[in-house]
C-alpha positions in Angstrom: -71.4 49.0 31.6 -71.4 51.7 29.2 -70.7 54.3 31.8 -67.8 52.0 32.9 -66.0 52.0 29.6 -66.3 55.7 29.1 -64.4 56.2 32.7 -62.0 54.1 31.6 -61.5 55.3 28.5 -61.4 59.0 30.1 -58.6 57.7 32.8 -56.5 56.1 29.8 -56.3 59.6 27.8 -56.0 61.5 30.8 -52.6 58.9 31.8 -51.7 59.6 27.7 -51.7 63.0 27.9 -49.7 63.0 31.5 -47.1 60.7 29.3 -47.0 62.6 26.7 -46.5 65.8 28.4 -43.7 64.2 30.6 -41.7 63.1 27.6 -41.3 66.5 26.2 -39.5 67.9 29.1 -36.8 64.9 29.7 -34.4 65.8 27.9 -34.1 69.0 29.9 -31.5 68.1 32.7 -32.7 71.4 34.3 -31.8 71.6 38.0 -34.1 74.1 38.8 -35.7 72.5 41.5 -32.6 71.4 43.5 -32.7 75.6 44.7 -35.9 75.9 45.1 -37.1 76.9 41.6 -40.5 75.5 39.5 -40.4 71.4 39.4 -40.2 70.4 35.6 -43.1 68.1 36.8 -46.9 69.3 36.5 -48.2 67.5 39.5 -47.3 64.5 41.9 -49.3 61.8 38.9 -46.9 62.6 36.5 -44.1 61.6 38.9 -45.3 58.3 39.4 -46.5 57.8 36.1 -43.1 58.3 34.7 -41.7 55.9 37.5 -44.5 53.1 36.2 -43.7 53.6 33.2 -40.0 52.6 33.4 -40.7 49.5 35.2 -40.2 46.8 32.9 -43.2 43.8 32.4 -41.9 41.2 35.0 -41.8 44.1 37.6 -45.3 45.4 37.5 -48.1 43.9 39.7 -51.5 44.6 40.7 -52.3 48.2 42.2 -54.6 50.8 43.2 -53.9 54.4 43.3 -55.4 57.6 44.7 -57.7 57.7 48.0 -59.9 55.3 48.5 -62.9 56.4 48.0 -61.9 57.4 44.4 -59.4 54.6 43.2 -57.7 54.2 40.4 -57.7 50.3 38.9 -54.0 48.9 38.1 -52.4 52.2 38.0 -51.2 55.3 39.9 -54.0 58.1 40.8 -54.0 61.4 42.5 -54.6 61.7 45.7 -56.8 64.4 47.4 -54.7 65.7 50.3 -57.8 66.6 52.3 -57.9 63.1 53.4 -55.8 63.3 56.5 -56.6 60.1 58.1 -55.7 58.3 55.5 -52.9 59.9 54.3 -51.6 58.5 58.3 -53.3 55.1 58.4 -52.0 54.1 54.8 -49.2 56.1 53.8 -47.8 56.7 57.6 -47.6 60.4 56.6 -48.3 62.2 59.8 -51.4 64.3 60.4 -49.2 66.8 61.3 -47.5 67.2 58.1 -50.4 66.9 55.8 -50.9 70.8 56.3 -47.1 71.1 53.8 -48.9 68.6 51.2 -50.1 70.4 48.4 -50.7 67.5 46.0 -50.4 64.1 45.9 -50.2 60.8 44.2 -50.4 57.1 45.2 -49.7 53.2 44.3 -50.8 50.7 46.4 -50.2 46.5 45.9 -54.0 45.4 45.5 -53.7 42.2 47.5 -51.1 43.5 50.5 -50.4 47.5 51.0 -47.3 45.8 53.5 -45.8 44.3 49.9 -45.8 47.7 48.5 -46.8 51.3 49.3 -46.1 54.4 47.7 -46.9 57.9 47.8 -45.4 61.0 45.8 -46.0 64.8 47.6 -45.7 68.0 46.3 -44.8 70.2 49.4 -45.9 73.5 49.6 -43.3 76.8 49.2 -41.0 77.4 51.9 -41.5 73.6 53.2 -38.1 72.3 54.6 -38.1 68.5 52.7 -35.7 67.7 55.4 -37.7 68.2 58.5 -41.0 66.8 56.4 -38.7 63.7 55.6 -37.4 63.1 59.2 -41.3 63.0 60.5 -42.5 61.1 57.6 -39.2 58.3 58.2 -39.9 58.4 62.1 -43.8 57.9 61.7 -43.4 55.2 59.3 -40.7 53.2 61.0 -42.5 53.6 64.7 -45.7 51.8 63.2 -47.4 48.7 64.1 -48.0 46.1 61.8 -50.6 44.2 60.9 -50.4 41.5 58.6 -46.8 41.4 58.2 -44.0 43.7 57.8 -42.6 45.6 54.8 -38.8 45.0 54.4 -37.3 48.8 53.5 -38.6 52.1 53.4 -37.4 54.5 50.8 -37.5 58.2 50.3 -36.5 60.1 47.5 -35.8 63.6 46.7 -37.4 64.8 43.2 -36.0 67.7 42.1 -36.5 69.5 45.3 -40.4 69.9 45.1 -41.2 66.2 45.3 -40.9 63.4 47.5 -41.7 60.0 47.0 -42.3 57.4 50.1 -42.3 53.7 49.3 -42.2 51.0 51.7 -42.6 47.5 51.0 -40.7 44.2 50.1 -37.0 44.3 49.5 -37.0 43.4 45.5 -40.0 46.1 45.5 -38.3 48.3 47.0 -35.1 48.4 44.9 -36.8 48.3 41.5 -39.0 51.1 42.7 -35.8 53.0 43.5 -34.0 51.9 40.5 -37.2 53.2 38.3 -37.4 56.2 39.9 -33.8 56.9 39.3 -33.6 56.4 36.1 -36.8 58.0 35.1 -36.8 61.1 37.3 -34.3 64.4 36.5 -32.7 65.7 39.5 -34.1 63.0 41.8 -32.0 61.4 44.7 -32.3 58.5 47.5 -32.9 60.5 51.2 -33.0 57.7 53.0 -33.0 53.9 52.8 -34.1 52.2 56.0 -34.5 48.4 57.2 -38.6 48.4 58.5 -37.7 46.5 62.0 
């Protein structure tokens, strides 16, 4: 138990510092990223932690985040890109693309990953985001279901280092891309697809 609230306690001031550290560069409309430059973002976690955070209370619900085998309760967690298989099965990322991945960070709905699903990727120098992007938006909409069918896929350009792949219900999709509009610098909507 006591082991328990000293992980969690270690997660929150991790995610503090993360928030903290995302604040401070904000106000910087930098566009750095769009040609290739340094993100203004750390890592992939602090993306999606600055998307959670401007979800409002009525729009949150109950997630997991990161692989797995390591997960994160009710919030986003990095994920370690090693884990190929899943990046595929979960994420529909393709294998094949994992190799331009150089960090990563997830959200999943805890009761139905079909209700929501979301990943953020750091690619690797020299990656082109629209080729990765194409794969990633053919893989995901050529999948088979199970136990229903997300609504709308959505990918989103963050400051030309990022992407972030959500698929999910309709209303989940549009506040995630609302959120992630508002709360990211530089970021812009690639592609918004019907799941059919």
């Amino acid at each position: 138990d006591n082991v328990m609230k000293k992980v969690i306690t270690l997660l929150l001031a991790v995610m503090m510092a993360l928030a903290l550290a995302g604040c401070g560069g904000k106000q910087n409309d930098s566009k750095e990223g769009q040609e290739g430059g340094e993100s203004q973002y750390a890592e992939a976690l602090e993306v999606l932690n600055e998307i959670v955070k401007a979800y409002n209370e009525d729009q949150l619900f109950a997630m997991y985040g990161g692989n797995q085998e390591n997960a994160v309760m009710d919030a986003p967690g990095k994920f370690d890109v090693s884990k190929t298989d899943e990046l595929e099965n979960v994420y529909g990322l393709p294998a094949d693309q994992s190799a331009n991945i150089e960090d990563a960070a997830s959200m999943v709905h805890m009761m139905n990953a079909n209700t929501f699903t979301g990943i953020v990727c750091r690619l690797k120098d020299g990656v082109d985001m629209d080729a990765f992007v194409d794969s990633v938006k053919s893989s995901i909409l050529a999948r088979q279901w199970i136990c229903g069918q997300p609504d709308t896929l959505v990918i989103i350009n963050v400051d030309g280092r990022y992407v972030a792949v959500a698929f999910g219900v309709a209303e989940m999709m549009e506040d995630f891309k609302t959120n992630a509009l508002s709360a990211l610098n530089g970021s812009q909507v690639i592609t918004e697809a019907p799941v059919v």
